[in-house]
C-alpha positions as CSV (number, residue, x, y, z in Angstrom):
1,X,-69.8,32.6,8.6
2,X,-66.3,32.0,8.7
3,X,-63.0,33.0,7.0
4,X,-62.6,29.5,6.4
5,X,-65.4,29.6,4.4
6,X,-64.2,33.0,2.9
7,X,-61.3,31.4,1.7
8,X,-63.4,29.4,-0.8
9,X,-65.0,32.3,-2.1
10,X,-64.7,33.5,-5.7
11,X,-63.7,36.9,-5.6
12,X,-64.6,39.7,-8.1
13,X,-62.8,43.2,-8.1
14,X,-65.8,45.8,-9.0
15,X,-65.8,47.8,-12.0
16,X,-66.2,51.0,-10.1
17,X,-62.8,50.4,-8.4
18,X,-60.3,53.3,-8.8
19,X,-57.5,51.7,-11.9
20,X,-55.0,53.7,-9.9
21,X,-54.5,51.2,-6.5
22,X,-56.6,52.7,-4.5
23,X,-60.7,52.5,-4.0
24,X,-60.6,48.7,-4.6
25,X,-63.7,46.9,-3.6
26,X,-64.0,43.2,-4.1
27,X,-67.2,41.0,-4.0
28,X,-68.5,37.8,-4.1
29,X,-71.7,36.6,-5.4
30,X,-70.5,32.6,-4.2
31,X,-72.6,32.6,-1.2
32,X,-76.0,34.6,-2.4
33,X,-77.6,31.3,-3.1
34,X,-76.2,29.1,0.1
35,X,-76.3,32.0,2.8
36,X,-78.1,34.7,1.1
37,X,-75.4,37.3,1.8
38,X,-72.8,39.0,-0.7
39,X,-69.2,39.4,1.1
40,X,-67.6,42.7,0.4
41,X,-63.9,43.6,1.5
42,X,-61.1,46.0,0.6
43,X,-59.1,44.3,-2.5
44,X,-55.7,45.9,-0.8
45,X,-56.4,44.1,2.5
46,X,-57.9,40.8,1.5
47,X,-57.1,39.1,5.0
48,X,-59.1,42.3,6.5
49,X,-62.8,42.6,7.7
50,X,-65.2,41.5,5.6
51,X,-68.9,43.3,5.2
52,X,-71.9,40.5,4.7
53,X,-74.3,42.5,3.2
54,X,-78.2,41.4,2.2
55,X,-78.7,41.1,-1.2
56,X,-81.4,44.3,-0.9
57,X,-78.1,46.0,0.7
58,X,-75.8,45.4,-1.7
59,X,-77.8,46.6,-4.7
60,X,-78.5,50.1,-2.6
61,X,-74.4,49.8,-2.3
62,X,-74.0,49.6,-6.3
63,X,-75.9,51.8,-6.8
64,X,-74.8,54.0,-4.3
65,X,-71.5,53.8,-5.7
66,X,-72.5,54.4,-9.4
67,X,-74.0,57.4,-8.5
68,X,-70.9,59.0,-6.9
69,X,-68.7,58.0,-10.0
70,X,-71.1,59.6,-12.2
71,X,-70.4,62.7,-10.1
72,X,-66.9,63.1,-10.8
């Protein structure tokens, strides 16, 4: 995969993203169906690496991450 196919990507900032500027995570479910992975990346850096993540992965990842905002 590459960036130039990032670039196409429609990207979705996550609801458990931080509303003050920081803790921004951004994903994309564009390429689930055409490469079977969900691309990840830090909202702040969008020209940055980007995590390809199995769709099995990325559901542990929600979920990971709704369990630590539940936490606070």
């Amino acid at each position: 995969m590459s960036m130039a196919d990032l670039s196409r990507v429609e990207w979705v900032k996550s609801t458990y993203s931080g509303s003050n500027g920081g803790e921004c995570v951004e994903f994309s479910h564009t390429l689930l169906s055409s490469s079977g992975v969900v691309p990840v990346r830090d909202s702040k850096v969008p020209a940055g690496p980007v995590l390809m993540l199995a769709p099995g992965a990325w559901t542990g990842f929600v979920a990971f991450a709704a369990a630590q905002g539940a936490r606070r």
